[in-house]
Every structure is written in structure tokens, then in C-alpha cells.
The first five atom37 places (N, CA, C, CB, O) and aatype in JSON, in Angstrom:
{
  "aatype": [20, 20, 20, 20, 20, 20, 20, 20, 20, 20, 20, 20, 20, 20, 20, 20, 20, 20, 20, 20, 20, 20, 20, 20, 20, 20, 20, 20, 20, 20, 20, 20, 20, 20, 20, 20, 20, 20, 20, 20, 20, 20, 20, 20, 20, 20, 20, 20, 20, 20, 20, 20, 20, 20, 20, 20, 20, 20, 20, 20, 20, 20, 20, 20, 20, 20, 20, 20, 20, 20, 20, 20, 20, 20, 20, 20, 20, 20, 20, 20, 20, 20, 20, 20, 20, 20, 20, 20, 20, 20],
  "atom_mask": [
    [1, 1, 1, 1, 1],
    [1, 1, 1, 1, 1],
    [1, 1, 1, 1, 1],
    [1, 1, 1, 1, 1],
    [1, 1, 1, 1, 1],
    [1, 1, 1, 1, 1],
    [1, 1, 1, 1, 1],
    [1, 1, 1, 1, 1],
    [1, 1, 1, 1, 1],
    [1, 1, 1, 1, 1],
    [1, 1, 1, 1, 1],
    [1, 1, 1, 1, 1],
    [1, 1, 1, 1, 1],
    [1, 1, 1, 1, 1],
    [1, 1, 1, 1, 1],
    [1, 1, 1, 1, 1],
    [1, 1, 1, 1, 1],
    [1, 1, 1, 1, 1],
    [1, 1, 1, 1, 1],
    [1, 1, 1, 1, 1],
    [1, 1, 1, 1, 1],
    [1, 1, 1, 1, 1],
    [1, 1, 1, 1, 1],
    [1, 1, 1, 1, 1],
    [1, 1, 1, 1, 1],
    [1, 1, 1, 1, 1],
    [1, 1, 1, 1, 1],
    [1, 1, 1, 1, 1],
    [1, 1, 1, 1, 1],
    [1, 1, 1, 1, 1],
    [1, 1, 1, 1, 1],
    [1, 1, 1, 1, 1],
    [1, 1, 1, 1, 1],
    [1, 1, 1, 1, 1],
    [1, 1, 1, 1, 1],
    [1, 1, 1, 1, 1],
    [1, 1, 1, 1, 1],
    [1, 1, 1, 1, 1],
    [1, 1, 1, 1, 1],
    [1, 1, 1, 1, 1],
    [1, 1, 1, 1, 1],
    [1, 1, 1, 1, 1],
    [1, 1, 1, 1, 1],
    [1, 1, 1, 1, 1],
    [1, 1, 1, 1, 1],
    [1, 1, 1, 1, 1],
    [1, 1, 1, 1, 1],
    [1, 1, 1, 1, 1],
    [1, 1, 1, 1, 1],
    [1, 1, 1, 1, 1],
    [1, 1, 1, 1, 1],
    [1, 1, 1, 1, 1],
    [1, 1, 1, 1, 1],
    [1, 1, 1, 1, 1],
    [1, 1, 1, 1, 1],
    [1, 1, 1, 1, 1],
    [1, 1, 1, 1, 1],
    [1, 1, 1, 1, 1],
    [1, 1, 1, 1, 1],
    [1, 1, 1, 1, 1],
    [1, 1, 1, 1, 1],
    [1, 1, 1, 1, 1],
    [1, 1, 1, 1, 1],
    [1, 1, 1, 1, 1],
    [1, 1, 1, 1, 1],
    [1, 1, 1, 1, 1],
    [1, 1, 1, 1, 1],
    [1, 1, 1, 1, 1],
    [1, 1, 1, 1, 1],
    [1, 1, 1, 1, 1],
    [1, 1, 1, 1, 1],
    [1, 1, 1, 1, 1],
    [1, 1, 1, 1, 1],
    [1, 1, 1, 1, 1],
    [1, 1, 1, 1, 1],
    [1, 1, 1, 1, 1],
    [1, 1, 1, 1, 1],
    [1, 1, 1, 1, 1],
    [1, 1, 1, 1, 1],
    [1, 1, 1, 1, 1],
    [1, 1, 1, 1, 1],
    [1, 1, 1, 1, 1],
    [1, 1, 1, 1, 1],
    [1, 1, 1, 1, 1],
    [1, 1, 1, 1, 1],
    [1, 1, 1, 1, 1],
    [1, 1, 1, 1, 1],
    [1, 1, 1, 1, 1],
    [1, 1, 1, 1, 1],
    [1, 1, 1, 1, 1]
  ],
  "atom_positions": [
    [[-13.99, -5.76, 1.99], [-15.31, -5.33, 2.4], [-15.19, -4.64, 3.75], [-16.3, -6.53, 2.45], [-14.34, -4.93, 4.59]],
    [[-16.1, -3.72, 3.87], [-16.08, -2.75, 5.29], [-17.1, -3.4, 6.18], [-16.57, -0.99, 5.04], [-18.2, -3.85, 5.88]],
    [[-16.42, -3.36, 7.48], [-17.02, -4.19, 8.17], [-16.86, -3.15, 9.75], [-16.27, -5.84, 7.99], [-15.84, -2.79, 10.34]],
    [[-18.53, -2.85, 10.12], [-18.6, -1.9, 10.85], [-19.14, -2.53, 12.2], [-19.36, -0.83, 10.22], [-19.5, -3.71, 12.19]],
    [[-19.22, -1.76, 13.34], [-20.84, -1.94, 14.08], [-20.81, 0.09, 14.63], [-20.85, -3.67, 16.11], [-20.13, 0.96, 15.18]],
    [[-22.16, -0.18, 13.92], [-22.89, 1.25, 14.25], [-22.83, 1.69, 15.27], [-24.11, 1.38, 14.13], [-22.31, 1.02, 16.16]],
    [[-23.43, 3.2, 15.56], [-23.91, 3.78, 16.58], [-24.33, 4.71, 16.05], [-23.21, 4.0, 17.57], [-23.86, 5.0, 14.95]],
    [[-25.32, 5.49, 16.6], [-25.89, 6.91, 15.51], [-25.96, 7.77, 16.71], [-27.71, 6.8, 14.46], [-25.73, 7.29, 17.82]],
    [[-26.29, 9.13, 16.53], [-26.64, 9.96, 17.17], [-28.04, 10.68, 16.72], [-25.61, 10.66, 17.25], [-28.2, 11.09, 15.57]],
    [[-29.0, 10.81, 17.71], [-30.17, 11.46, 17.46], [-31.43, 10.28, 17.67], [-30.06, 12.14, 15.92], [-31.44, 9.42, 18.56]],
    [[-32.76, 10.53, 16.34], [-33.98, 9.96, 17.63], [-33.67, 8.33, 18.18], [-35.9, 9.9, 16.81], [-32.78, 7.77, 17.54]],
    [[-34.15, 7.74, 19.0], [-34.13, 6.68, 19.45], [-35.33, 6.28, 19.96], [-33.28, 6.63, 20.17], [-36.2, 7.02, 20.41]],
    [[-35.39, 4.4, 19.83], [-36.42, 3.7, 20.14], [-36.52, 3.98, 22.23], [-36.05, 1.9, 19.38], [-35.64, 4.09, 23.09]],
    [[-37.8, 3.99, 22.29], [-38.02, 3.73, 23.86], [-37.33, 3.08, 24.79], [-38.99, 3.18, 24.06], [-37.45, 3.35, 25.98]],
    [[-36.36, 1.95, 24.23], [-35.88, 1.09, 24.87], [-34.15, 1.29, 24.39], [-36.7, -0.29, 24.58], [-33.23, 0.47, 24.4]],
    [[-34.19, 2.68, 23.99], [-33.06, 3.37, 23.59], [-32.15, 2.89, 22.42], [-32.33, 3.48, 24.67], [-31.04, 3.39, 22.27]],
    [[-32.64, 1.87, 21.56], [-32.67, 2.07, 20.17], [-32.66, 3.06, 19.14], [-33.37, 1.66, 19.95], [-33.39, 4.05, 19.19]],
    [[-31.8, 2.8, 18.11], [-32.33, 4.0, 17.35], [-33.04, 3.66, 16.23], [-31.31, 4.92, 16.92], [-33.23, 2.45, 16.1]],
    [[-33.73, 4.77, 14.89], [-34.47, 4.19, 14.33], [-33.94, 3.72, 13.03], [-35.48, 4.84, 14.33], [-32.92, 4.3, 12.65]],
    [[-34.59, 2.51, 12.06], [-33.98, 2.09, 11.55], [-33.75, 3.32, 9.82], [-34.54, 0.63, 11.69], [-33.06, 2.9, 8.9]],
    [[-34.22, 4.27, 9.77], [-33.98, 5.2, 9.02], [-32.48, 6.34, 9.45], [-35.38, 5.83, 9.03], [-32.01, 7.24, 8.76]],
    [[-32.08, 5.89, 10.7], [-31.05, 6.53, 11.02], [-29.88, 5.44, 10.4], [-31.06, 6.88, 12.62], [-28.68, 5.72, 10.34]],
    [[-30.33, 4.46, 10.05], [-29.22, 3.42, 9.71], [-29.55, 3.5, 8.09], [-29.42, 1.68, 10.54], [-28.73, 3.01, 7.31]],
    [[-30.6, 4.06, 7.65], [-30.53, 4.05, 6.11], [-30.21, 4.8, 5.96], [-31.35, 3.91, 5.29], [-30.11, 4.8, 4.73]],
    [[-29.58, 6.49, 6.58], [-28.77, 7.28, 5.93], [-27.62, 7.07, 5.99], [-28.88, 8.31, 6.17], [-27.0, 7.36, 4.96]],
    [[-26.77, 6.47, 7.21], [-25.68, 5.8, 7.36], [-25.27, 4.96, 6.0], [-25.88, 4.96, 8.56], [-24.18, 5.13, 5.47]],
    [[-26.22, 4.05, 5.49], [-25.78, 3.36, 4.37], [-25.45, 4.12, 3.3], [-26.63, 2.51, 3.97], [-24.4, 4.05, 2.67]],
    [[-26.5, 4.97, 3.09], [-26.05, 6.04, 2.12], [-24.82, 6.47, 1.96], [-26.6, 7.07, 2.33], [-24.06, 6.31, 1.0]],
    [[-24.67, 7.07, 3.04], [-23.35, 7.62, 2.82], [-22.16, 6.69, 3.16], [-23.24, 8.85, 3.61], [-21.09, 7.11, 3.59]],
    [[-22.46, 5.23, 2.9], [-21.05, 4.47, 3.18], [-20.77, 3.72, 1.94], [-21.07, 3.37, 4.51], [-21.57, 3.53, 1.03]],
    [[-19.49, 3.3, 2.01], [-19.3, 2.3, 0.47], [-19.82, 0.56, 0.91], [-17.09, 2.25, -0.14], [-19.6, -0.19, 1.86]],
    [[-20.68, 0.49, -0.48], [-20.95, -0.19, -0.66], [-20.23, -1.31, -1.11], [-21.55, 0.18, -0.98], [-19.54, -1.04, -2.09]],
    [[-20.14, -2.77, -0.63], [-21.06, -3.4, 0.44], [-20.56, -3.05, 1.55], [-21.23, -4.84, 0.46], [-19.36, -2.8, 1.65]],
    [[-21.45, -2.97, 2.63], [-21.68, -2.48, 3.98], [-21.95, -4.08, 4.31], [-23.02, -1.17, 4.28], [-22.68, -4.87, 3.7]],
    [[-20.95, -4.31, 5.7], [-21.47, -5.39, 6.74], [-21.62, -5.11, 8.23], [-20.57, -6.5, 6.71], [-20.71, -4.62, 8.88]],
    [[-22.91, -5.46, 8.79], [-23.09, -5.07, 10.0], [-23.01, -6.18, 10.54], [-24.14, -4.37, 10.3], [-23.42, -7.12, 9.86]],
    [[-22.49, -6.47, 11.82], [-22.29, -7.33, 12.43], [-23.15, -7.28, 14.32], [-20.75, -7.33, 12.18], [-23.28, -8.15, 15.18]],
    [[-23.46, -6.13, 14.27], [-23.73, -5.97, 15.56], [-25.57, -6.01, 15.46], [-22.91, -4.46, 16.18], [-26.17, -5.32, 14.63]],
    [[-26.45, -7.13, 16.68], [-27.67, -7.41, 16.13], [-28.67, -6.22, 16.29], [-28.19, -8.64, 16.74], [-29.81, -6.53, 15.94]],
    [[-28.51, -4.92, 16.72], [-29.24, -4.23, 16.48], [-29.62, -3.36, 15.09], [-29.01, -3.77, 17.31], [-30.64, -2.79, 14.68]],
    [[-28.12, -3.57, 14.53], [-27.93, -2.93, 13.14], [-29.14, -3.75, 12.22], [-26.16, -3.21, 12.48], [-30.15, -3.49, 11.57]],
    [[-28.36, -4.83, 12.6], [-28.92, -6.47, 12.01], [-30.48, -5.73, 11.94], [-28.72, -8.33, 13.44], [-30.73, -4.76, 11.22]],
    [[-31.43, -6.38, 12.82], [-32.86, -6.04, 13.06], [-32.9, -4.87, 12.34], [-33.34, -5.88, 14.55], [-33.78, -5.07, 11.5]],
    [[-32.44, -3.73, 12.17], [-32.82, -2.35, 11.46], [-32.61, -2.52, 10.64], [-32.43, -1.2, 11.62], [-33.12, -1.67, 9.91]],
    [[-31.93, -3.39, 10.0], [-31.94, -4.01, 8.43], [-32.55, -4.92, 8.09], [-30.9, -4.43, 7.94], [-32.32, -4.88, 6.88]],
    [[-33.22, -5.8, 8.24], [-34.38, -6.25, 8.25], [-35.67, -5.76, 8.15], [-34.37, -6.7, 8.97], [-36.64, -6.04, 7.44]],
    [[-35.44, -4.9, 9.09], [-36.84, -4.08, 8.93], [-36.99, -3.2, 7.28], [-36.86, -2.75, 10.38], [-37.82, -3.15, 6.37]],
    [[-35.78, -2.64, 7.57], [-35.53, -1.91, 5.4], [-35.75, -2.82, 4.75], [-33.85, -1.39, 4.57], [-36.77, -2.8, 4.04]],
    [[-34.81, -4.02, 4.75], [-35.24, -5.16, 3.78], [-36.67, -5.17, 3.69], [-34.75, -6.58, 4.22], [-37.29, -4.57, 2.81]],
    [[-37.27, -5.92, 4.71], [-38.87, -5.5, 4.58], [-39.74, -4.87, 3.75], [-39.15, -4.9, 5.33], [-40.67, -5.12, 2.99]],
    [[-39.01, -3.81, 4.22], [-39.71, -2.13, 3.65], [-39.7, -1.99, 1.8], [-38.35, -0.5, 4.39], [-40.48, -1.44, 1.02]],
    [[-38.27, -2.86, 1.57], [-38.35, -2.93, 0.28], [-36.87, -1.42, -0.12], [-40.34, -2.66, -0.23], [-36.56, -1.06, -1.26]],
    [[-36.3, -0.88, 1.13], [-35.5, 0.46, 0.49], [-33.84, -0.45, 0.93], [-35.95, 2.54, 1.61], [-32.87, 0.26, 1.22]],
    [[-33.73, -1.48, 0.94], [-32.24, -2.11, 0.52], [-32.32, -3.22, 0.19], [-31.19, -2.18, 1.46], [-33.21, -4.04, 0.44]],
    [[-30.79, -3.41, -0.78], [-30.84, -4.98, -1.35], [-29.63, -5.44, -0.04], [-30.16, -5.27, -3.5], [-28.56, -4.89, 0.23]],
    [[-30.19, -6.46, 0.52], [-29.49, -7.08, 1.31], [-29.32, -8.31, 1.61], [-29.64, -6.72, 2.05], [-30.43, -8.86, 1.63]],
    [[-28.2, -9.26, 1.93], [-28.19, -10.83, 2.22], [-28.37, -10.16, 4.17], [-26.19, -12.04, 1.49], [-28.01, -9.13, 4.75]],
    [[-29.17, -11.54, 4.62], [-29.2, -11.01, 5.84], [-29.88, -12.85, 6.61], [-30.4, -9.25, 5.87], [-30.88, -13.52, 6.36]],
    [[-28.75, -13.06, 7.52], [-28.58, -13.84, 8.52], [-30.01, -14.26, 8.85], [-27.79, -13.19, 9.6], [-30.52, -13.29, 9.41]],
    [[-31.02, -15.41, 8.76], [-31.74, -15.79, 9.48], [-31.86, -15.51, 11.19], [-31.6, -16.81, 9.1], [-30.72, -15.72, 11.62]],
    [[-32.49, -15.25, 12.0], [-32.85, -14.95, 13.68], [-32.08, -16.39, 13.72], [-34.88, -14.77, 14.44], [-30.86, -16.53, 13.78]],
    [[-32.85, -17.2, 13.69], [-31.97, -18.26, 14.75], [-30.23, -18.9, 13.82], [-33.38, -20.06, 15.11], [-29.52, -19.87, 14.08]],
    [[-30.17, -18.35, 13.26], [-28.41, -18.73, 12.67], [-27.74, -18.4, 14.04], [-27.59, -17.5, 11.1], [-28.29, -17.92, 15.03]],
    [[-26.53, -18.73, 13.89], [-25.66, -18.8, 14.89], [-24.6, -17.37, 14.84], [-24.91, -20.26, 14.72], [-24.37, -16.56, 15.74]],
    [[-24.1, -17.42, 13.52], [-23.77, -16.16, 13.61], [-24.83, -14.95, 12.54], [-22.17, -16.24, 13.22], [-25.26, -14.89, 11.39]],
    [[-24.84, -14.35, 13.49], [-25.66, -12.75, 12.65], [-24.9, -11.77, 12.03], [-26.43, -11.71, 13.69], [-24.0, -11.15, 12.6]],
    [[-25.33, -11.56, 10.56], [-24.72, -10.47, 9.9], [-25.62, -10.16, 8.92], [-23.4, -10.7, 9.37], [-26.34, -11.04, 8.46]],
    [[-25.7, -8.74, 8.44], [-26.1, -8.56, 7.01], [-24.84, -8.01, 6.05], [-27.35, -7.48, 6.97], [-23.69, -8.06, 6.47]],
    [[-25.06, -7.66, 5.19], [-24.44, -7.45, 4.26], [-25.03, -6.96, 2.91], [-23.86, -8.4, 4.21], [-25.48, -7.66, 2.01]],
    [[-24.91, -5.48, 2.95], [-26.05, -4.55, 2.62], [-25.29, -4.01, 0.72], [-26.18, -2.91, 4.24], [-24.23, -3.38, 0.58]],
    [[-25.93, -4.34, -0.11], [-25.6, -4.6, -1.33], [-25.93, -2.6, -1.88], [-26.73, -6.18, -2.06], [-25.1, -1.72, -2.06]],
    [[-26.58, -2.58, -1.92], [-27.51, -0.93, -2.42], [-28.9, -0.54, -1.52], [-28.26, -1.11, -4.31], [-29.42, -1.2, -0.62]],
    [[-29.37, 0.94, -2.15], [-29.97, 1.01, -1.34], [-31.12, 1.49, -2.98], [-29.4, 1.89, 0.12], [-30.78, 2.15, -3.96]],
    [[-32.54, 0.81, -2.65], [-33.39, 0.64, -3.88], [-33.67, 2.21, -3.92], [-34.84, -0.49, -3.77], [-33.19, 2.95, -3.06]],
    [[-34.29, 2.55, -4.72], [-35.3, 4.37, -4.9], [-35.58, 4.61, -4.18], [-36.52, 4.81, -5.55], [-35.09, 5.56, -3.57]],
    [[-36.99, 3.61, -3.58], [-37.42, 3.69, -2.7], [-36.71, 4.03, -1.19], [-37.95, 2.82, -2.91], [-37.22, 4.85, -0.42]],
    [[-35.69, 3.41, -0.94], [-34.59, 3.92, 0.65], [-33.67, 4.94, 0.31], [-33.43, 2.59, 1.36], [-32.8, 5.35, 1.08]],
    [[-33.9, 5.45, -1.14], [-32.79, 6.65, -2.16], [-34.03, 7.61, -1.5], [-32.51, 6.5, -4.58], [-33.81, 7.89, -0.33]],
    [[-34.58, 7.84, -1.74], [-36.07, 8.54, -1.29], [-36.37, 8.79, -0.13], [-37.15, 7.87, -1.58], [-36.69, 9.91, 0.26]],
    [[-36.32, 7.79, 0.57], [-36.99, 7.99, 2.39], [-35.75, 8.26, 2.88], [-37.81, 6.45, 3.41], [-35.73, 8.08, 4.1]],
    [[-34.41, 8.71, 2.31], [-33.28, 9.18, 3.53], [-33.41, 10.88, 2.96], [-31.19, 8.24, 3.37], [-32.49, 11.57, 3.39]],
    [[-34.56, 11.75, 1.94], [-34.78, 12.76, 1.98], [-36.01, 13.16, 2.58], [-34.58, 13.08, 1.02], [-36.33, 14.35, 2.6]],
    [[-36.76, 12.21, 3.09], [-37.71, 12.95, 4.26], [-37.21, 13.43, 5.19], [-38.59, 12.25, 4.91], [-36.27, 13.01, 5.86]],
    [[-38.0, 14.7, 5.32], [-38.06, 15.45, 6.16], [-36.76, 16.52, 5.98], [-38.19, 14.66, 7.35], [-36.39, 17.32, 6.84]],
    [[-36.16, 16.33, 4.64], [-34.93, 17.48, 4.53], [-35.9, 18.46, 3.97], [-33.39, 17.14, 3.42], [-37.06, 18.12, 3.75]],
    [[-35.28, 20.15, 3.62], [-35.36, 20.78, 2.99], [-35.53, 20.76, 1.29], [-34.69, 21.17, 3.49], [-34.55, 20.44, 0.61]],
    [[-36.54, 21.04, 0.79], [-35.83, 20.61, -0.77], [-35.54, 21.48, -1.42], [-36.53, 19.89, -1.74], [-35.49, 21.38, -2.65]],
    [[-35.25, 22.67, -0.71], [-34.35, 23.97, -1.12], [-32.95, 23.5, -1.09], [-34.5, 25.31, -0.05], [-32.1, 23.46, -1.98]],
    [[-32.92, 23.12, 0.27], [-31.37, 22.73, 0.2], [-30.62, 21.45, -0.6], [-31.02, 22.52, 1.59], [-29.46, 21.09, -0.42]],
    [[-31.42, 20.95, -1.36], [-30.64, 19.5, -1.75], [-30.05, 19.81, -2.99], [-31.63, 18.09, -1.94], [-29.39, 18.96, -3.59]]
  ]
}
């Protein structure tokens, strides 16, 4: 299993975060299963989980150690990593 910790380039949270759709194209284009280990990844996967656009096992907040471990990514997160492209170009 691939076992990363992120960094992206481009928009970012106020508190210089980035957003968690910059981490759902990242998944996209990585082999699946994806493990993040670092807790900002963590939280931006959570938030997708949430959202309903990945299947993911993902570490309770207060566990001791934090990880997810990101299975697929549903239609729905197949979908929201083409907002805002061209749909000429796809």
C-alpha cells in the first residue's frame, strides 16, 4: 500500500491550508488504496467522506494514531474533480 503525506500547490485555506478538493484530485490520480498519514490530509478527508465523493476507513479525532485510508473515489468525487475544467478539453 502507498503511503504518502501531501502537499499541493495552488488555492489555500486562510490559515494556509489547502482545499479539500485539491486533495480529491490528488486521489484521482493516485493508486488506489491511498494512505494519508499527515492530519491535515486526514481532516480533508473527512470532510469528502462527509460529502459522500470517497469510500474511506478514517481514524476517529481522538485515536491516538491518525490515518485514513482512501478505498475509491464515489461519482459523485468522479464528478466534482471536473468542476471548473473545460468540457471541450476532457
Amino acid at each position: 500500500m502507498l503511503q504518502v503525506a501531501l502537499t499541493f500547490p495552488g488555492t489555500k485555506f486562510k490559515n494556509g491550508g489547502h482545499l479539500p478538493i485539491e486533495l480529491l484530485r490528488t486521489i484521482k490520480n493516485s493508486t488506489l488504496p491511498l494512505e494519508l498519514t499527515d492530519s491535515a490530509s486526514i481532516d480533508k478527508a473527512r470532510v469528502l467522506f462527509a460529502s459522500g465523493m470517497i469510500e474511506a476507513n478514517i481514524s476517529a479525532p481522538e485515536d491516538p494514531v491518525q490515518k485514513a485510508i482512501i478505498f475509491n473515489l464515489t461519482n459523485l468525487g468522479l464528478i466534482a474533480t471536473h468542476v471548473g475544467e473545460n468540457p471541450n478539453e476532457l
